[in-house]
C-alpha positions, 0 to 999 in steps of 0.5 A: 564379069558376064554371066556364063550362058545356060544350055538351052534344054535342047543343046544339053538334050543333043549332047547327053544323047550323043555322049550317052550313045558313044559311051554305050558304043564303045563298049560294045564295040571292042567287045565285038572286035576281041569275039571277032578275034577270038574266033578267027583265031579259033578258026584256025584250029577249027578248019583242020580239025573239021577237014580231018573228021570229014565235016562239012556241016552241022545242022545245017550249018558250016561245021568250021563255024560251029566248032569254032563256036564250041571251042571258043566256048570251051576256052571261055570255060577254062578261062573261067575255072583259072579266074576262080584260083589266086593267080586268077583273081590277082591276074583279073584285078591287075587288068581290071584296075590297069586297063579294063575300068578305063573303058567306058561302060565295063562296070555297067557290062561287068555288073549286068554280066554278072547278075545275068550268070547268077553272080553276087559281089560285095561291090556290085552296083545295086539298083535304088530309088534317090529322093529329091525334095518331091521327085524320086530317081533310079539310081545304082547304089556305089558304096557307103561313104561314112557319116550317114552318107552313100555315094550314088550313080544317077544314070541318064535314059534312055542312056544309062552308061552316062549319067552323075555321081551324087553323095546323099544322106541314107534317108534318101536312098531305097535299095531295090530287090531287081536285077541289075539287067531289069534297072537298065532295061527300064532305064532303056525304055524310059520308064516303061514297065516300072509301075508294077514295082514302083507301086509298091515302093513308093 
């Protein structure tokens, strides 16, 4: 039987960026079609309440368009106290493990979304250092995974959506005090702006 053929560095290059990019589009896409949406519906009750207070800007602005912005912020609000009750969390677990992990990137969203508001989650990714033999990566911590190993998510850059589960002894992981937001941020741009940190962890 023939040896199956190797990528050339190139090909394998194209293809994780092109599926690194797509995996970040996708996310970011429905997500700006459920706020387009959600303020067109908004919209609906703005126009007639901003005809009725006889408004017709604010700051500058189309006031129709502020106050849908309001109000969506406000139903965001509401929405987020009803998630905080029982039948809240149940609701937001059903979705979740239903329909919203099989989106694309909705971890990576959720967790940077979270560490932005200040939110902690006994199963939140954290940022870590994975080592190879000479060579060390940044990586998300998953979860232990019993008898001295952990499970790990090994990000691509400048696509950190894509990327590799791994299984690794604890002795090669370093968790890192960074924000979840920082981690992609360099992952982003390549590596630029870890020095400072990485100074003092390796």
């Amino acid at each position: 039987m023939a040896p199956t053929p190797t990528p050339s560095p190139t090909r394998r290059f194209v293809a994780t960026t092109l599926a690194g990019g797509l995996l970040f589009l996708i996310p970011v896409v429905v997500i700006s079609l459920i706020v387009e949406r959600a303020l067109q519906v908004v919209g609906k009750v703005a126009h007639p309440l901003v005809e009725a207070l006889g408004l017709h800007t604010i700051l500058g602005f189309g006031a129709a368009g502020i106050v849908a912005i309001l109000l969506l912020v406000g139903v965001c609000f509401v929405a987020g106290i009803v998630a905080k009750t029982d039948r809240g969390r149940g609701l937001t677990s059903w979705a979740e493990g239903t329909i919203l992990d099989r989106i694309p990137g909705y971890a990576f969203l959720k967790q940077t979304t979270q560490d932005f508001a200040g939110l902690q989650r006994d199963t939140a990714l954290r940022p870590g250092l994975a080592r190879f033999d000479d060579v060390t990566q940044l990586c998300f911590i998953v979860e232990p995974s019993g008898a001295g190993h952990t499970v790990v998510f090994l990000p691509d850059a400048p696509t950190p959506w894509s990327g590799t589960v791994a299984v690794m002894t604890n002795d090669r992981i370093t968790p890192l005090d960074i924000p979840m937001r920082q981690a992609i941020e360099i992952l982003k741009r390549l590596g630029h702006g870890a020095g400072p940190w990485l100074s003092e962890r390796l």
